[in-house]
C-alpha positions in Angstrom: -40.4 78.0 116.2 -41.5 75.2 118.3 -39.3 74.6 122.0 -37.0 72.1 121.7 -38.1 69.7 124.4 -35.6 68.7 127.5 -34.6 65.0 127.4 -36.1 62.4 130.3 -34.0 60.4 132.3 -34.1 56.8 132.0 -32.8 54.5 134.9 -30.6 51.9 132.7 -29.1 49.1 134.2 -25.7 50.0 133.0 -25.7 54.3 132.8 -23.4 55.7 130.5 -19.9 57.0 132.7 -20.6 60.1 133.6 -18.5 63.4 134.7 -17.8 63.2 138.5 -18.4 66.5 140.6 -15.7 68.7 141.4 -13.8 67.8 144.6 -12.9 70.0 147.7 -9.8 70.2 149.8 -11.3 67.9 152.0 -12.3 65.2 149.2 -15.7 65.0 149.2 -18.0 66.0 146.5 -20.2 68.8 145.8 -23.9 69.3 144.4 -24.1 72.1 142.4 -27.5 74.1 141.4 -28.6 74.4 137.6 -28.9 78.2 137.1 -29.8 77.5 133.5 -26.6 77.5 132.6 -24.0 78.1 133.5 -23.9 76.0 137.2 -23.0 76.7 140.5 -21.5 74.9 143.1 -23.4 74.0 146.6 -21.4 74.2 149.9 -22.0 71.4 151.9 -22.6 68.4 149.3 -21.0 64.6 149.8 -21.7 61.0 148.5 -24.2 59.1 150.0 -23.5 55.4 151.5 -25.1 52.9 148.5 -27.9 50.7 149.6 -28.0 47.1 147.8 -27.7 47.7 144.1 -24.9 51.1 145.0 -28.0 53.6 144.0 -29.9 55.6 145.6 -33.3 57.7 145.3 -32.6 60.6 143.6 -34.9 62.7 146.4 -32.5 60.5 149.3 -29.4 62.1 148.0 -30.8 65.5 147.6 -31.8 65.9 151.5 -28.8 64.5 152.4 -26.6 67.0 150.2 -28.7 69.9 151.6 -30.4 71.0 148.7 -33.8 70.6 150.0 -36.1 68.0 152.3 -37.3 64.7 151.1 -41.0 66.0 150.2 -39.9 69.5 148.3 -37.5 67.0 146.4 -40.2 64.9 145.2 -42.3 68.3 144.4 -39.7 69.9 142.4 -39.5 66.0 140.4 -43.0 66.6 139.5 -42.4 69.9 138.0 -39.5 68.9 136.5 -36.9 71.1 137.9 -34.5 68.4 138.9 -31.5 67.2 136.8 -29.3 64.4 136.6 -25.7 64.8 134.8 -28.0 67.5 133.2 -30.7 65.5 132.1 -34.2 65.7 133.6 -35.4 63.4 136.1 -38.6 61.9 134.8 -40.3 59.8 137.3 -40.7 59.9 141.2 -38.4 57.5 143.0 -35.7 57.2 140.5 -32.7 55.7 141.7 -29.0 56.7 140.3 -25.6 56.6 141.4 -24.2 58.8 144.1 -21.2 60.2 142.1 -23.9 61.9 139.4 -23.9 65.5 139.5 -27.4 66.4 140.6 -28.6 69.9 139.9 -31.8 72.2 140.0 -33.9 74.2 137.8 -33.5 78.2 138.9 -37.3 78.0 139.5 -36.7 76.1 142.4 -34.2 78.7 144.7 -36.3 81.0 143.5 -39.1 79.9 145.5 -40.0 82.0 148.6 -39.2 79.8 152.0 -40.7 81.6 155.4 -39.7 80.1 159.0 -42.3 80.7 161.8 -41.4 81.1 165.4 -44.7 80.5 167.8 -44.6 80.7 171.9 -46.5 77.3 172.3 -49.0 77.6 175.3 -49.8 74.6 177.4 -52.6 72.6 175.8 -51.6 72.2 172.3 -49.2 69.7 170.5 -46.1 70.4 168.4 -47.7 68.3 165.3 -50.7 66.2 164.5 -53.8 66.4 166.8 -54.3 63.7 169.2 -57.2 62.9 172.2 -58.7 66.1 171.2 -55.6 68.3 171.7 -55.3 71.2 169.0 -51.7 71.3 166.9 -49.9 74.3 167.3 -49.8 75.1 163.7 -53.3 76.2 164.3 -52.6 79.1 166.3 -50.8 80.9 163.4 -53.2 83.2 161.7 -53.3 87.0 161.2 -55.2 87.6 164.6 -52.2 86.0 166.4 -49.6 87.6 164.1 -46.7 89.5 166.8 -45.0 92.1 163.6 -43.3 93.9 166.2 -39.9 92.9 165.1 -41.0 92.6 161.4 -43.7 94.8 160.5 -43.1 95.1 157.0 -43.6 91.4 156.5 -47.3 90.5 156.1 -49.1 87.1 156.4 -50.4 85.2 153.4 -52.1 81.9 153.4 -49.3 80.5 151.1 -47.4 80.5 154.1 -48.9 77.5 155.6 -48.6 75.3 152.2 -46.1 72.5 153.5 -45.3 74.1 157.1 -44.0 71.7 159.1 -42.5 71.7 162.9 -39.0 71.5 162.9 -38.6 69.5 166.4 -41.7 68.9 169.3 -42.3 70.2 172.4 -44.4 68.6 174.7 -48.2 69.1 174.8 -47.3 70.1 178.8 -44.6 72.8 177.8 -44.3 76.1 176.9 -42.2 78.4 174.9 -40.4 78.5 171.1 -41.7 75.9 168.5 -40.1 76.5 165.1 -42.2 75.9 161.8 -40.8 75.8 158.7 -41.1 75.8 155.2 -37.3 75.1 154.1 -36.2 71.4 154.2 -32.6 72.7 155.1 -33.4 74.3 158.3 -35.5 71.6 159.4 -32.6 69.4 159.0 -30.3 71.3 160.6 -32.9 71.4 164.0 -33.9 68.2 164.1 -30.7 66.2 162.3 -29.8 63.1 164.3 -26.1 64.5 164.2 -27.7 68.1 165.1 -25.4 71.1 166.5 -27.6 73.8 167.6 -28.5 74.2 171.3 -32.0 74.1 172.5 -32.0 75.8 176.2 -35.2 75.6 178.9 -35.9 76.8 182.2 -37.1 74.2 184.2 -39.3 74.7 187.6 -38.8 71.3 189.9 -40.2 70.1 193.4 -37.9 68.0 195.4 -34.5 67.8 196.3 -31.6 67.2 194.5 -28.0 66.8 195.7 -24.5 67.6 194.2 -24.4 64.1 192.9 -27.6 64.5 191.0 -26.7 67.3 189.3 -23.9 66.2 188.2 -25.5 63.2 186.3 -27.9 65.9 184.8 -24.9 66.9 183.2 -23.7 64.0 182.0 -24.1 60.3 183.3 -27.9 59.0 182.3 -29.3 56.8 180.2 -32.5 56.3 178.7 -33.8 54.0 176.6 -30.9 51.9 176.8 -28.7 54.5 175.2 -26.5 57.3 177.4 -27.4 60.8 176.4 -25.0 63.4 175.3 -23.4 66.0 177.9 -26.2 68.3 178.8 -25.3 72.0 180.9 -27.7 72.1 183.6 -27.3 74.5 186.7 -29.8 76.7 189.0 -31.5 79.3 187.9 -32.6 80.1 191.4 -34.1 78.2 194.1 -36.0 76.1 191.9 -35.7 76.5 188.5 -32.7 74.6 186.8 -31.5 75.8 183.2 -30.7 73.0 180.6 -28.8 73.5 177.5 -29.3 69.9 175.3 -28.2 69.4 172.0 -30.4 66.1 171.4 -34.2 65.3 172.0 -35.2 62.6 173.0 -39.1 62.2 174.0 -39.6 64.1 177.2 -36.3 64.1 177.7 -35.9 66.7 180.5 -38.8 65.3 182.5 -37.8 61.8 182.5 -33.9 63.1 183.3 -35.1 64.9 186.6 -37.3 61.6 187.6 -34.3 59.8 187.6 -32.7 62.0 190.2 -35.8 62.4 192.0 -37.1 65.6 191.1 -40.7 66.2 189.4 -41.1 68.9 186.7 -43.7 71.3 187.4 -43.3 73.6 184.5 -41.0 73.7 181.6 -40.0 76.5 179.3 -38.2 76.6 175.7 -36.2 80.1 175.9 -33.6 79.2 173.0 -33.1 77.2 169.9 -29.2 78.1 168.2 -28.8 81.7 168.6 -32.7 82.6 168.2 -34.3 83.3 171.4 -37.7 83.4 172.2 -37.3 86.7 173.6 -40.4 89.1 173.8 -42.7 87.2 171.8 -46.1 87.0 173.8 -47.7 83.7 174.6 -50.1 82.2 171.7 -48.4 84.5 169.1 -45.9 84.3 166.4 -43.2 85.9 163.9 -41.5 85.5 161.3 -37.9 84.5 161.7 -36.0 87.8 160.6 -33.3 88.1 157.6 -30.5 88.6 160.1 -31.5 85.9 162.3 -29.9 82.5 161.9 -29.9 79.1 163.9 
């Protein structure tokens, strides 16, 4: 017997009317994964704004529903894992309406995800080399491999196929850098609309008063625009601990020039509830099973 072949989509002008996804208490609707059949629904999910014509790139909609980022979208395309109203998308940068029902092939959860946290030293950048400056993601190789806290979990050069930092940290800075493989977490770090915490200890020279510290907390402005409410205290005589849950470009430098201190060495300690802990300087691990942002 021959396979019968999947059908392609095709983008018509006027798309047949289609079933809409199942609704949630609070309204809004919900992706659902293909497990080849039956389907599942995906926690999460909701409708997309339209742009121009109402419809939107199929790999657009699928970041923004959580399924997955923008680039694995357009990868699982290619292979054909991804389904419209349960027909296959055919073509890279199809657009369709927001209320279809997108789902995924089972191949596609299936595929192994790792997230690497690295103690940046001073000297490197968080992504792209630039004036000579080495990227972080060179550092991780089995020589600088910390499996203290996950032994059992061995490196493998497939790891590195589509790593990407999930947020910076300056080339001047030290501490936890977070690469990743999974779109999802990456969103969740480095969302505009992000929750999770990102903490630093914070060595200063000069002075500041009761009045500046207060607008460390929550009273400046850069770039035009006022910044969220930060929790910044001592440490000790002079360090000061900030808590941020946004990231602008050298954000906590430029916040302590405006109240006239200078930062002579910064530190990430925290990002969410995973802590850079014991990890030595120049190494890495894998993010553990029962760890989560």
């Amino acid at each position: 017997m021959t396979e019968e072949k999947k059908p392609t989509l095709r983008i018509a002008p006027r798309p047949a009317k289609t079933e809409q996804p199942a609704k949630t208490s609070g309204g809004k609707a919900h992706a659902r994964y293909d497990r080849a059949r039956p389907q599942r629904a995906i926690p999460g999910a909701h409708t997309a704004t339209p742009e121009g014509d109402g419809k939107v790139r199929v790999s657009k909609l699928m970041s923004e529903r959580g399924l997955c980022s923008r680039r694995e979208a357009d990868e699982y395309i290619e292979r054909g894992w991804v389904y419209v109203d349960g027909v296959k998308v055919g073509q890279l940068g199809a657009r369709i309406d927001p209320s279809q029902t997108i789902t995924l092939d089972k191949r596609a959860e299936a595929l192994p995800r790792v997230t690497i946290l690295l103690h940046k030293p001073v000297g490197y950048v968080s992504a792209q080399a630039e004036d000579g400056y080495r990227p972080a993601v060179t550092l991780i190789a089995p020589a600088t491999h910390y499996a203290a806290n996950a032994p059992a979990k061995r490196f493998a050069r497939e790891h590195l196929r589509g790593l990407a930092p999930a947020g910076r940290l300056d080339i001047d800075s030290t501490g936890l850098l977070v690469f990743t493989q999974d779109g999802r977490i990456a969103k969740l770090l480095i969302g505009e609309d992000s929750p999770v915490e990102k903490e630093y200890l914070v060595r200063v020279d000069g002075r500041l008063d009761d009045k500046g510290l207060r607008l460390l907390n929550h009273g400046l402005s850069l770039d035009g625009a006022a910044l969220k409410p930060a929790q910044v205290a001592w440490q000790n005589t002079d360090q000061l601990r900030f808590v941020l849950r946004e990231g602008k470009k050298r954000q906590i430098r430029r916040m302590c020039e405006l109240v006239g201190l200078r930062v002579s060495g910064l530190k990430r300690v925290r990002i969410g509830r995973v802590k850079l802990g014991d990890l030595p300087l120049g190494q890495w691990r894998y993010l553990r099973d029962d760890e989560q942002f």
